[in-house]
C-alpha positions in Angstrom: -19.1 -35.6 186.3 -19.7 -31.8 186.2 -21.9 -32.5 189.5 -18.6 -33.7 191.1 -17.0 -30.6 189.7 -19.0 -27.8 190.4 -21.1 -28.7 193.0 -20.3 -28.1 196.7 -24.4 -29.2 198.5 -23.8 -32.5 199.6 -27.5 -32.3 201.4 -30.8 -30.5 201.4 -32.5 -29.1 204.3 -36.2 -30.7 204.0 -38.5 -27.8 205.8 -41.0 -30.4 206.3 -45.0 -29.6 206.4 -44.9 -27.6 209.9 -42.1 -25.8 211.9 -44.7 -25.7 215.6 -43.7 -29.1 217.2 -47.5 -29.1 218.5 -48.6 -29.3 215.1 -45.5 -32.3 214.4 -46.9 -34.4 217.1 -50.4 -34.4 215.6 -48.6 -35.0 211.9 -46.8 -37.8 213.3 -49.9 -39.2 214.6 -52.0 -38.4 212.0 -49.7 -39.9 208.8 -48.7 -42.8 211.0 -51.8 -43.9 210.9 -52.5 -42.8 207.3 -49.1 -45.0 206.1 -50.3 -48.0 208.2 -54.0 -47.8 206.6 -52.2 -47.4 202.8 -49.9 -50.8 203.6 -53.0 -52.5 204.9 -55.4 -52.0 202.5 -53.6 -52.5 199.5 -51.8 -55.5 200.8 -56.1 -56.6 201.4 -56.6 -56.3 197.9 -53.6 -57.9 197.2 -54.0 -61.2 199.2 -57.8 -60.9 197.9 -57.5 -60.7 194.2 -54.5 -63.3 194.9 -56.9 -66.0 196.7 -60.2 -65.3 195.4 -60.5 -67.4 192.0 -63.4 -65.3 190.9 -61.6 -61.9 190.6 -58.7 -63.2 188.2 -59.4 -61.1 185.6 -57.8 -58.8 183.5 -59.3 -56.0 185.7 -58.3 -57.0 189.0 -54.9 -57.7 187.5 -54.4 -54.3 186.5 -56.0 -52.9 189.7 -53.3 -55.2 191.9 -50.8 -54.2 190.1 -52.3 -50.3 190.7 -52.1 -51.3 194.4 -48.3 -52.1 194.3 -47.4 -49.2 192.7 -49.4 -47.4 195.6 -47.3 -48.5 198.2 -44.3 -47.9 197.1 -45.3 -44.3 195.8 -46.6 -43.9 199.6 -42.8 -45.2 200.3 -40.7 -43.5 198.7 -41.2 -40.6 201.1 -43.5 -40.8 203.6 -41.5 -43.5 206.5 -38.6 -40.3 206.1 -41.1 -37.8 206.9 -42.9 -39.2 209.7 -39.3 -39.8 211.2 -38.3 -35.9 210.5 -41.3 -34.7 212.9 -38.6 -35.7 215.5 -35.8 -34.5 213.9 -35.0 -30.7 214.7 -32.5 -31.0 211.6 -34.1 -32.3 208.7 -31.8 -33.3 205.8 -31.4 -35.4 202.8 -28.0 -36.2 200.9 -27.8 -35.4 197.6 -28.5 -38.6 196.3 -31.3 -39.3 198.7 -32.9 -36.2 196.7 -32.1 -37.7 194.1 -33.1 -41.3 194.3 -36.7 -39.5 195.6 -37.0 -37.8 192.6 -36.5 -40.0 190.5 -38.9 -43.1 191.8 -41.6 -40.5 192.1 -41.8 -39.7 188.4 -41.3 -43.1 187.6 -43.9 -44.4 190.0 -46.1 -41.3 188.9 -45.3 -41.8 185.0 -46.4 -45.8 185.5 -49.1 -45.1 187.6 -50.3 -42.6 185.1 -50.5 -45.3 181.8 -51.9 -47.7 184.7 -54.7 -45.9 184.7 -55.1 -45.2 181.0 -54.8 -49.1 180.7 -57.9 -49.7 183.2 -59.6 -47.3 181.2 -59.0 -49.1 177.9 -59.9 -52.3 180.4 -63.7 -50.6 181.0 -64.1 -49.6 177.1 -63.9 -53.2 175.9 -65.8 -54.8 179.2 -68.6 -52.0 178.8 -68.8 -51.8 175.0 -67.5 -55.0 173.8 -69.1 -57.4 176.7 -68.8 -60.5 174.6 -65.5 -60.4 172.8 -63.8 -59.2 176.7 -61.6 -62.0 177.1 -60.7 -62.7 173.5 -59.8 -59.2 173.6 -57.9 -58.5 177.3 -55.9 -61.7 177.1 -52.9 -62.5 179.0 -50.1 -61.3 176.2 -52.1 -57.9 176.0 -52.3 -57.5 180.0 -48.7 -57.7 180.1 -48.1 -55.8 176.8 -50.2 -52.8 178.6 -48.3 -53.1 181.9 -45.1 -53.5 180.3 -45.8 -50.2 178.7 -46.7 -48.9 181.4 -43.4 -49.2 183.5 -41.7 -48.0 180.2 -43.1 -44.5 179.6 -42.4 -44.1 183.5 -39.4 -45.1 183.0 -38.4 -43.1 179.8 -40.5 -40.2 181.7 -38.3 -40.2 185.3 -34.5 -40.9 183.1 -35.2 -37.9 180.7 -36.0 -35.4 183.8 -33.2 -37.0 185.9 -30.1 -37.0 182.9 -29.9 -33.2 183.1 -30.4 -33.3 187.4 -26.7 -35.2 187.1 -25.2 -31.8 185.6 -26.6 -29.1 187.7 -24.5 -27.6 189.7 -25.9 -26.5 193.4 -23.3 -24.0 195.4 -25.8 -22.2 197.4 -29.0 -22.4 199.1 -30.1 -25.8 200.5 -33.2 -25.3 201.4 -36.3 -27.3 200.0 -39.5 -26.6 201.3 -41.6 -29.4 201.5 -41.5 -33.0 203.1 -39.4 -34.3 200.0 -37.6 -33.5 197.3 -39.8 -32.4 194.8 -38.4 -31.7 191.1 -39.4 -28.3 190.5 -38.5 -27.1 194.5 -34.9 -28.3 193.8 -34.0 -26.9 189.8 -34.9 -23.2 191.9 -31.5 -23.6 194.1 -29.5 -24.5 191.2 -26.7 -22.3 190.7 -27.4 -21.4 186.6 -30.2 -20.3 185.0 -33.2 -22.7 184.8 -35.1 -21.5 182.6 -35.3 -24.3 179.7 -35.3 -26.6 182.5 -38.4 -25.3 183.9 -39.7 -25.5 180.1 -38.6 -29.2 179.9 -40.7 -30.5 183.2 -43.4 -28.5 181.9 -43.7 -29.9 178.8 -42.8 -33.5 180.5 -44.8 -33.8 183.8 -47.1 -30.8 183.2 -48.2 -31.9 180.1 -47.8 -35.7 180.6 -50.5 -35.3 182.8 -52.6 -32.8 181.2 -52.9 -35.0 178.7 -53.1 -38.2 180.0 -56.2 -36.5 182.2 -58.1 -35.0 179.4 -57.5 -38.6 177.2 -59.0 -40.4 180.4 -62.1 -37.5 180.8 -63.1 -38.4 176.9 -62.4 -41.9 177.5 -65.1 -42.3 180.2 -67.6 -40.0 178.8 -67.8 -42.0 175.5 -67.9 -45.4 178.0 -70.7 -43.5 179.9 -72.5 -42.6 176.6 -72.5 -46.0 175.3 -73.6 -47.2 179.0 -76.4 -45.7 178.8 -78.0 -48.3 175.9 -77.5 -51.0 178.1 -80.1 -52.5 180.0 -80.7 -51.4 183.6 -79.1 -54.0 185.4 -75.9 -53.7 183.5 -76.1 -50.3 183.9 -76.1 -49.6 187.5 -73.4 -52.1 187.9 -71.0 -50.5 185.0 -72.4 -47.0 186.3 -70.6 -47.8 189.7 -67.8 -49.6 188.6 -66.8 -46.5 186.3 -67.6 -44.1 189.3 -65.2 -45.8 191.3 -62.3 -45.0 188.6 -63.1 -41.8 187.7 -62.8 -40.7 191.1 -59.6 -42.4 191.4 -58.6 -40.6 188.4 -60.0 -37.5 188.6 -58.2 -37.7 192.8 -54.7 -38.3 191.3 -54.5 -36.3 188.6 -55.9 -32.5 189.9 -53.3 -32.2 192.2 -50.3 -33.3 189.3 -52.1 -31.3 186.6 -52.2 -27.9 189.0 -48.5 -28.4 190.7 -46.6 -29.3 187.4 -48.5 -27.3 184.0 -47.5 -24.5 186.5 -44.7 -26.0 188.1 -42.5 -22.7 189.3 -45.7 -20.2 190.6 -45.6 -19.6 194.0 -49.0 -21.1 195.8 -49.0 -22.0 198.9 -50.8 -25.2 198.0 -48.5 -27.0 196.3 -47.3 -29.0 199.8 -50.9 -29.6 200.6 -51.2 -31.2 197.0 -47.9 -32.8 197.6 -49.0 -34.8 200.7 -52.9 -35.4 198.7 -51.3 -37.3 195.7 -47.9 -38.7 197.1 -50.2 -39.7 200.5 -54.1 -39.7 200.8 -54.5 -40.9 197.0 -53.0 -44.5 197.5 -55.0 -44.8 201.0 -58.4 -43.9 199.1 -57.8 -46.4 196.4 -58.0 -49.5 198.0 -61.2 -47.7 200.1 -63.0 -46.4 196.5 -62.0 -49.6 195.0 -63.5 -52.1 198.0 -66.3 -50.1 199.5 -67.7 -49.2 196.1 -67.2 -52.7 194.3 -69.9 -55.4 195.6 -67.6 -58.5 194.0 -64.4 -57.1 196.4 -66.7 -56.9 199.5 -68.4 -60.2 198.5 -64.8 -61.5 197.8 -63.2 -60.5 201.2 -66.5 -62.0 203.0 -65.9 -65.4 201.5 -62.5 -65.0 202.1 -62.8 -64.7 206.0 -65.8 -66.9 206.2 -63.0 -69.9 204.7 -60.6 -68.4 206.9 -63.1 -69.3 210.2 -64.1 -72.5 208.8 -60.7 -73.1 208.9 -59.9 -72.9 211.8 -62.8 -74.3 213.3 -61.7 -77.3 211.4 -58.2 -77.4 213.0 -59.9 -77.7 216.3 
């Protein structure tokens, strides 16, 4: 209630990625596009995984429920700022901010263990080949993704409590294409100071963490991949590729913008619009044109498809 009180910002002013209305119309073009490509190609992995017996397993469970998670993280901001580039007055209510905050951190947060999970995923597939589905069974699947939605959740509600209490009487203006946690504590009217501490040791370290856990996760899965035979070898080696570029793609640009969360670079927007943006339109890419049993999986999918239909006819 002491929002209700003692704050008199009922909007923010959004300053967007570009001010020349040359460089909007290219934007507007360019993350059009970019938005279209993210729906599509996770909603392809979706519908393959779905249809395609062979890829129901515990790894292409996880990596659907990655691609959800994608597209609504691309969601949550990207429709509003593709409309702004037409707007000469871009603004946000206060709860629009809000609600923005809020799902990215818990989309991040999830996203975050998501990852950790397909890690533990590669470990036991890699290391423990026989024992895979014993181990990964259905109850553990859904204990991991369950987990996963929790510590997001636990990790957007204890950022967002104290956001309920700040008071905002002055300056409105946020610059970048959404509301970004650390942008918005700045215009509070009251000093920040353990607030800044508190996302620092939540996001910043969160996924400082989280990253380095991954880094020495993979490097013990690529040491023990190395005493397998050839064959396994070069189809593990590509597999693991594939995520730790995913990983290492999602997590430089959170580790840099939140362990230093209140520096001034110039690069945080550019980060912003990498991991909110380009991320969950290279996953679905890394994950199909780097996997041979997707590419195999969408080929037979279209090749029933056109039998199909030649059947109808």
């Amino acid at each position: 209630m002491e929002k209700v009180n003692h704050s008199v910002v009922s909007e923010f002013i959004l300053l967007g990625l570009s001010q020349s209305q040359n460089l909007q119309i290219l934007f507007f073009l360019v993350f059009s596009v970019v938005y279209v490509g993210i729906l599509l190609g996770n909603i392809l992995i979706l519908v393959t995984v779905t249809f395609v017996s062979c890829l129901h397993t515990p790894m292409y469970f996880l990596l659907i429920n990655l691609s959800c998670i994608d597209m609504i993280l691309a969601s949550f901001a990207t429709p509003k700022m593709i409309m702004d580039f037409f707007r000469e007055q871009k603004t946000i209510s206060w709860w629009g901010c809000y609600s923005q905050m809020f799902f990215m951190h818990l989309l991040g947060g999830s996203e975050m263990m998501l990852l950790v999970a397909m890690a533990i995923d590669r470990y036991v597939a890699i290391c423990k080949p026989l024992h895979y589905m014993t181990i990964m069974n259905p109850r553990l699947l859904i204990g991991l993704l369950l987990s996963s939605y929790a510590v997001g959740f636990v990790h957007s509600s204890s950022q967002m409590a104290f956001m309920l209490t700040l008071p905002f009487c002055g300056p409105n203006v946020v610059d970048s294409f959404f509301c970004d946690l650390p942008l918005v504590i700045k215009l509070a009217c009251q000093d920040t100071y353990l607030l800044q501490l508190l996302v620092i040791a939540d996001s910043g370290l969160l996924s400082l963490v989280s990253f380095l856990l991954l880094l020495v996760s993979y490097t013990v899965i690529i040491y023990s991949v190395r005493h397998h035979a050839a064959s396994g070898s070069s189809k593990a080696f590509s597999t693991l590729s594939a995520h730790i570029t995913v990983v290492t793609l999602f997590f430089a640009p959170c580790v840099f913008i939140y362990v230093w969360p209140f520096s001034q670079y110039s690069l945080d927007k550019t980060l912003s619009v990498f991991y909110t943006i380009f991320t969950p339109l290279l996953n679905p890419i890394i994950y199909t044109l780097r996997n041979q049993e997707v590419k195999a999986a969408i080929k037979k999918m279209r090749t029933k498809h056109r039998n199909s239909k030649h059947t109808f006819r």
